[in-house]
N, C-alpha and C positions, 0 to 999 in steps of 0.2 A: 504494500500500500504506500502511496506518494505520499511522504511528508509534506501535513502541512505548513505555505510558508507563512511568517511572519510579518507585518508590516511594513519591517526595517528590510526584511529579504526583500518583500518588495519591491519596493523605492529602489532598492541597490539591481536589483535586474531591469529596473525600467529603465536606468541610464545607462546600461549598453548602447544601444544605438543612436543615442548623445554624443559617445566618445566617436565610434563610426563616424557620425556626422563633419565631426571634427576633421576625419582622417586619423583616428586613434584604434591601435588595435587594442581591446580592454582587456588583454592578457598578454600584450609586451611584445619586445626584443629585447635583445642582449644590450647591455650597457658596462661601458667602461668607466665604472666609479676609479678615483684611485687614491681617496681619500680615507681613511677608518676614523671615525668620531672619536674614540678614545686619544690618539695621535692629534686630532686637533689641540683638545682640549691642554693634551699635558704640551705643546710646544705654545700655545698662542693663549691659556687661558687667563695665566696672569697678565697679559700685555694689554696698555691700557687703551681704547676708546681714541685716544689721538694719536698712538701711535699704528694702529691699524686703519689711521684715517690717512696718517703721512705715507705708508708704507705699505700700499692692497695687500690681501693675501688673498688668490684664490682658491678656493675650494668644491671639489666634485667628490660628492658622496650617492648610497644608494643607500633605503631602507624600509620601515615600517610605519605608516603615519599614525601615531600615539595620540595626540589630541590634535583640534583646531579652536583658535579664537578668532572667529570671521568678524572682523570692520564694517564689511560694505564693499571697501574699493583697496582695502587691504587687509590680512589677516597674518597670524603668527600661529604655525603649525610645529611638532614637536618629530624629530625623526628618530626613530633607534634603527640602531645595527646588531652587529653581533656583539658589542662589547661594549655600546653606550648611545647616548641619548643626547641630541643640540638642537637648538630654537631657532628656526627661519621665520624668516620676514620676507613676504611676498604681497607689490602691491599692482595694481592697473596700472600699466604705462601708458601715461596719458597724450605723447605723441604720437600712438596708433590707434586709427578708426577703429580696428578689429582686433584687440590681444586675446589670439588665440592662445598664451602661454598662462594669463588670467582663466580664458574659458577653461580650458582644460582643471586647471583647481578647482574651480566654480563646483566640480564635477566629483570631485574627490568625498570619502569618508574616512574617518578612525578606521585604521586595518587594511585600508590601500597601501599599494608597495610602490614606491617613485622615486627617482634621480631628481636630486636638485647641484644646481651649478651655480655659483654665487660669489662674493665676495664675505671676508669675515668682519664685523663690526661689532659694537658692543651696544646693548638696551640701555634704557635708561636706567634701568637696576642695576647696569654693571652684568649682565650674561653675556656668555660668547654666542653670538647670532651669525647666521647667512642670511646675507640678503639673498635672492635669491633671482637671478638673471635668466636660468634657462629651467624652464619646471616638466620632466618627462615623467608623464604617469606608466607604471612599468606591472601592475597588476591588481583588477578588481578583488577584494573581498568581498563574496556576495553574503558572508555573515558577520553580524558585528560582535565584537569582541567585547569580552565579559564585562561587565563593570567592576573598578579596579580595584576598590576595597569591600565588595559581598558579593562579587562576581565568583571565579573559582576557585574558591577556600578549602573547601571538602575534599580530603588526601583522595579518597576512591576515585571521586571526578577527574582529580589532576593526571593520576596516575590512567585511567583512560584513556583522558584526552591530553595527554602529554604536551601533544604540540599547541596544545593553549595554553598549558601552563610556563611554557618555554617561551610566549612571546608576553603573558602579564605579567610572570612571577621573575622578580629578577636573580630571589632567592635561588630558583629552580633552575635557572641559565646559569647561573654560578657553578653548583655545583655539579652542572652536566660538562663544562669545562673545566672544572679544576681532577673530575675524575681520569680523563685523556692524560691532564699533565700530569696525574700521582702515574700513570703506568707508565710513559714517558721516563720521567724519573727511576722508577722503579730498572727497566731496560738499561738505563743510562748506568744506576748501579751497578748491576750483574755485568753489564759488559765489560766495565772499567776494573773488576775483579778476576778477569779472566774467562767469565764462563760462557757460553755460548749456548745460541738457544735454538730448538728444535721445535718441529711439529711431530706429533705422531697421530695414531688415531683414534677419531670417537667412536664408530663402532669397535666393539671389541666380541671376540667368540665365547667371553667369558668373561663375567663381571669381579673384576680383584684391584689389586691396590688399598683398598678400603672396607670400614663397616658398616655397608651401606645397601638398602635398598636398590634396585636397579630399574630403569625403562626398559622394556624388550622392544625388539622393532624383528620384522621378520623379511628377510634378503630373498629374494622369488627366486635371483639367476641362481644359485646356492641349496635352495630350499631348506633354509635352514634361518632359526631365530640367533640375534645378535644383540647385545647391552651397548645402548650408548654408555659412554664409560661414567664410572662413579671416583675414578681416578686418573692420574697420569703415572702412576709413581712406577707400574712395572715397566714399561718400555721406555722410561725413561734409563731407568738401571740400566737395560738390555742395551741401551746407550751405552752407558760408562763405562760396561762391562768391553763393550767392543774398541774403549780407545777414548772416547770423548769423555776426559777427564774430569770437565766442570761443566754441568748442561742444566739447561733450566728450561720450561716451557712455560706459558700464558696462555689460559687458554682453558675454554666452557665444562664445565663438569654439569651432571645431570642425575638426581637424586630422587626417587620417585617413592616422594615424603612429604610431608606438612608444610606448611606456610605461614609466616608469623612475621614478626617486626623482626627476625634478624634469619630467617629460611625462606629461599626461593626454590621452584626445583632446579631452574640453571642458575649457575653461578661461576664466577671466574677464578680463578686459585693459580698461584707460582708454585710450580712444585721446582727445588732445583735440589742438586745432589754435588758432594763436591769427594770427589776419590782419596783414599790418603786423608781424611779428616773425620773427624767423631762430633758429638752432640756441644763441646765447648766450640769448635767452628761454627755448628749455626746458632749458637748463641750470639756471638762477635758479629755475624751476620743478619743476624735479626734487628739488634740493638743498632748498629749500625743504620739498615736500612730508614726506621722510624726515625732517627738523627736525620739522616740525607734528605727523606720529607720536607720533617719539617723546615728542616734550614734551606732548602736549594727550592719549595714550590710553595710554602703556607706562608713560610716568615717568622713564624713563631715556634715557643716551647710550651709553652700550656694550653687547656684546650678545655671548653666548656662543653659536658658531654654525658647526657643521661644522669644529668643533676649532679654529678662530681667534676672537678676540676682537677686535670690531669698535667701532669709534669712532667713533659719527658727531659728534664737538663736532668733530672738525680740519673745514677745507675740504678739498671734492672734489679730488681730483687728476683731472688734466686733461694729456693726452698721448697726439699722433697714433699712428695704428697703422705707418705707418713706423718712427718712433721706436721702439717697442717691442718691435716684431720685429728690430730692427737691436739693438736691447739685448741680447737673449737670443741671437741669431745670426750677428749681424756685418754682415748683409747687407741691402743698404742699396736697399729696391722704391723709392725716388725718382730712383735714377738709370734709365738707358735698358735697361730687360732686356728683349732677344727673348724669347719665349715661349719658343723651344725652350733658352735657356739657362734661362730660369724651372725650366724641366720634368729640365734638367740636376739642377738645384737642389734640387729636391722631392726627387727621387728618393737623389740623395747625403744628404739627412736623413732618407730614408725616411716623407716624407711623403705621405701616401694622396693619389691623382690621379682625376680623374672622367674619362670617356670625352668627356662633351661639353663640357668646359671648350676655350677656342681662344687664351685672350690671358694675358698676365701676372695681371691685377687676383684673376684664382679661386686663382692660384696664391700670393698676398701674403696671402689669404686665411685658405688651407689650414694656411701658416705661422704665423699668430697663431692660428690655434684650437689649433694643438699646441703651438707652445711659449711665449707669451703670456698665453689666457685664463687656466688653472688659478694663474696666478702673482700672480695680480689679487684682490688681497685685503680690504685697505684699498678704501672707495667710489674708483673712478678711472670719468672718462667718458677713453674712447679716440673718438677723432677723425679724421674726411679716411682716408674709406672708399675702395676701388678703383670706378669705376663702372659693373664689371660686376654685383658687388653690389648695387647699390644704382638700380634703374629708377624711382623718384621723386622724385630727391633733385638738389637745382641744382650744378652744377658747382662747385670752385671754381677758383682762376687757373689750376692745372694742369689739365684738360680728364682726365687719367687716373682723377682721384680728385672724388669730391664730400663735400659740406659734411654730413656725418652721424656723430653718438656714437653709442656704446652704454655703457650703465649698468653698469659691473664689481662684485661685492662679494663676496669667500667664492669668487672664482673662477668665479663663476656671474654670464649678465647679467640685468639686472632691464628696462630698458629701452631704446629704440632712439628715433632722433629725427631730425629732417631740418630743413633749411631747404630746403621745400617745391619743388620744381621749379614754375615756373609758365607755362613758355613750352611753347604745344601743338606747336610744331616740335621741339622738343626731345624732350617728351615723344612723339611719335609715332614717334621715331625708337628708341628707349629700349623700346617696346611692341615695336614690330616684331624687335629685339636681343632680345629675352624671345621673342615668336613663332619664330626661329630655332632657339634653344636648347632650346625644347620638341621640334621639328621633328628637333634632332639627340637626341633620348631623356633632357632633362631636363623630367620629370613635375612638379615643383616649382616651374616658370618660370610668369609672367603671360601670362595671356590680353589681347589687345586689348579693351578697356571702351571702346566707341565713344560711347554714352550720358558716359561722363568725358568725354570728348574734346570731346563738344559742348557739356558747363556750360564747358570751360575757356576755348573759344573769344568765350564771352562776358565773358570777363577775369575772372582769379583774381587773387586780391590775392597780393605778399608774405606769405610767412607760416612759421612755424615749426611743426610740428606733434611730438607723440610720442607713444609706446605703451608701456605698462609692465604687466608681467604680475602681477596683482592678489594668484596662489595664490603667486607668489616673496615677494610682498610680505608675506604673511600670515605665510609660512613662513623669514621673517627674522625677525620682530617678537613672534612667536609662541616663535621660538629653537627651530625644529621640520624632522629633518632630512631629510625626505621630503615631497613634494606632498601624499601620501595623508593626511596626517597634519592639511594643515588646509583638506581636503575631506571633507565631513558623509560622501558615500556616491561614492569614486570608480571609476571602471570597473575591475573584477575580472576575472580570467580563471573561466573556468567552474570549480564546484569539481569536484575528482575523484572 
C-alpha cells in the first residue's frame, strides 16, 4: 500500500517542475566543491570583518541546507558538510531583470543538498558568513527533516533510520567518525610493531576458536552446512605456525546469541598473535594500544563512561581471578574444593549453576562473573583462569588453572589473551574435554578442528596471542553507552 504523503511531501514534489522550469535538474550533477567548512573556519574564523573586506577570500563549498531565514529579497541559510556547519548570505541582484541564481533558492527547503560559491565576510554578530555569488541546487529532499530538539531522540528510531540520525545528531556523526579513526589507529599500531595482517575466512567447516554459539548457513555446490565463524583465532595460528610470525586480523565475527546494550550478533574483534611471546606481551600490548588511542585520536586520559570516570594515565592493574573472588567472598578456589563442595558453595551465594558443568574451575567461574566483574572499574587485567574455561591456553604450575587475562574497564571486558597452548597432546586432550561437554548439552563448547591439529603437529612456536572487541573499544573512547550506538546500522528487532 502507497504511503501516505504528507503536506510538507507535498509542496516539496510540487516544485519539481519549478526547478525544470528553470532548467534545473532537481537531482543534480557533479560539482567541484573544494572547500571543507571545518578548514574555513579554523584558517579565517578569527580574522576580522575588515580584514576579509581588505583581502576576499573565496570560497566553494557543497552540502546540506540546515535552516533558512528568508528577508524577502534576501535571506541567511545554514550549510553543513561532513564535518561542520557556516552561514551564507544570499541576496537579489538587483542589476538583473531575471536572477535566476535568487529563483533557484526561492525554491529551496531545510534538507536540500547545494553548492554555494561566495566570498567570506563576517555578520554583524561577528560569524564567519559567504556571501554567496553563484547558488547551484545539487538535490531535492522530498522529506523534511526531523525537528531538531523532539524530532529523533528515540535510540530505536535513530538506530533504524540511521541516516537521519547522521544528518540531525551531531552526537551520532561524531562518533561514526571517530570509530574509522580508532581502527585506523588501531592498524597504524600493529603495523609499527611489526605485525602484519591477514584475511582468512568467514565460512568455516567447523565452528572453533571460541565458546560460542554459531550461525549455520548451508553451501548447495558442496552440499554441505558451514558456520560463519564465531572466531578468527585458529587460522590465524595456522598462520604463525606457517612463518608469519606476528599476524593480526580485523575483521566481523558472528555469534548466534542475545542482544543487549553491549551484544550484537556481528561484531568486529582484532585477534593478533605474536610467536616467541607469552600473556606478559599482550599485556604490554594491550596497555599500550588504549595509550596510543587515547593520545594519537581522542586527546585525552580520562573518560566519562557508564557513570564512572576512567583513567587511563595510572598502570593496569593486574590481579589473579582467585584473588578476586577470595576479595569479594572469602573463598579461597586455590585450595582443594570437590566439586560437590564447589556446588555447596554456589548454591549458598545463590549463584546460577549449569547442568553440564562437572568440576570446580565453571564453578570459580560463575563466582567472579557475579561478584567480581561489575566491580572492575578502573583498567584491571584479571589473570590464571580455571582450565575448564579456557581449551587453548598453556597450563601454568598448577595444572587446575592456565596462563590467561581478560581486559576489565567500566565493569565490562574489553579483551581476552592467552599464552598460546602449543603442545598437540595437550591440546587434543582439551578438544576432546570440549567434545564431552557438548555431548552432555553445552551448545557453546569446541568442536575438534582436526585441520588445527595437523598445522600444530608440524610445531607451533611459543607465542602469546589476544582478542579485543573493537565495538567495546569504540564504545569506551567514543564515551557511548550502548553497542548500538557506535554501530552505523545494528540488528533491530522487527518493527511493530
Amino acid at each position: 500500500m502507497d504511503e501516505k504523503l504528507t503536506d510538507q511531501e507535498e509542496a516539496r514534489r510540487a516544485k519539481l517542475p519549478k526547478y525544470k522550469a528553470l532548467g534545473v535538474d532537481p537531482f543534480g550533477q557533479r560539482y567541484d566543491w573544494k572547500d571543507q567548512i571545518r578548514d574555513l573556519r579554523a584558517k579565517y574564523g578569527e580574522t576580522s570583518a575588515e580584514e576579509l573586506s581588505a583581502n576576499p577570500v573565496k570560497a566553494k563549498i557543497a552540502g546540506r541546507i540546515m535552516s533558512i531565514r528568508d528577508m524577502g529579497k534576501a535571506a541567511f541559510f545554514n550549510v553543513k558538510d561532513e564535518y561542520g556547519t557556516i552561514q551564507v548570505w544570499i541576496g537579489k541582484n538587483k542589476a538583473l531583470a531575471e536572477d535566476k541564481n535568487f529563483e533557484v533558492f526561492k525554491l529551496e527547503d531545510i534538507g536540500d543538498i547545494c553548492g554555494v560559491e561566495g566570498t567570506l565576510m563576517k555578520s554583524r554578530t561577528g560569524e564567519l558568513t559567504i556571501r554567496c555569488s553563484v547558488f547551484t541546487h545539487l538535490s531535492k529532499a522530498l522529506k523534511p527533516l526531523p525537528e531538531k530538539f523532539h524530532g529523533l531522540t528515540d535510540l530505536e528510531e535513530r538506530c533504524r533510520r540511521r541516516y537521519v540520525d547522521l544528518i540531525v545528531n551531531d552526537d551520532s556523526r561524531r562518533t561514526a567518525l571517530l570509530r574509522p579513526a580508532i581502527i585506523k589507529e588501531i592498524r597504524r599500531y600493529c603495523d609499527d610493531l611489526g605485525f602484519t595482517e591477514v584475511e582468512t575466512p568467514i565460512l568455516n567447516p567447523i565452528a572453533g576458536g571460541a565458546s560460542a554459539r554459531p550461525f549455520i548457513t548451508h553451501h548447495n555446490a558442496l552440499d554441505k552446512d558451514f558456520y560463519l565463524r564465531i572466531a578468527t583465532e585458529l587460522n590465524l595460528k595456522k598462520c604463525m605456525i606457517g612463518g608469519i610470525d606476528r599476524v593480526y586480523e580485523i575483521g566481523r565475527i558472528f555469534r548466534n546469541e542475545g542482544m543487549d546494550n553491549r551484544h550484537n550478533p556481528e561484531f568486529t574483534t582484532i585477534e593478533l598473535y605474536q610467536a616467541y611471546g607469552d600473556l606478559r606481551s599482550m599485556m604490554d600490548w594491550a596497555e599500550g594500544l588504549f595509550h596510543s588511542i587515547a593520545k594519537r585520536v581522542v586527546g585525552k586520559d580520562q573518560y566519562e563512561w557508564n557513570g564512572n570516570t576512567i583513567d587511563l594515565d595510572k598502570p593496569f592493574a593486574v590481579k589473579t581471578m582467585a584473588e578476586a573472588v577470595k576479595e569479594k567472598t572469602g573463598i579461597d578456589f586455590t585450595e582443594d574444593i570437590p566439586f560437590e563442595k564447589a556446588v555447596e558453595l554456589a548454591k549458598e551465594h545463590h549463584v546460577p549453576l549449569e547442568q553440564s558443568w562437572n568440576s570446580t574451575g565453571y564453578i570459580m567461574q560463575a563466582f567472579f562473573d557475579e561478584f567480581v566483574e561489575p566491580t572492575l572499574i578502573q583498567p584491571t587485567f584479571i589473570t590464571t583462569y580455571p582450565i575448564e574455561v579456557s581449551p587453548l591456553t598453556k597450563k601454568t604450575a598448577d595444572p587446575r588453572f592456565v596462563d590467561r587475562f581478560e581486559l576489565f574497564i567500566g565493569g565490562i571486558e574489553f579483551g581476552n589473551a592467552y599464552s598460546e597452548l602449543n603442545n598437540p597432546f595437550d591440546q587434543m586432550e582439551r578438544f576432546q574435554a570440549q567434545l564431552a561437554a557438548r555431548n552432555r548439552g553445552d551448545d557453546e563448547a569446541n568442536e575438534i578442528d582436526y585441520s588445527f591439529m595437523d598445522a600444530m603437529e608440524y610445531g607451533m612456536q611459543p607465542a602469546g596471542g589476544i582478542g579485543v572487541g573493537i565495538d567495546r573499544l569504540c564504545m569506551f573512547f567514543c564515551e557511548e553507552p550502548t553497542i548500538r550506538e557506535v554501530l552505523l546500522f545494528p540488528t533491530m528487532k522487527d518493527e511493530k
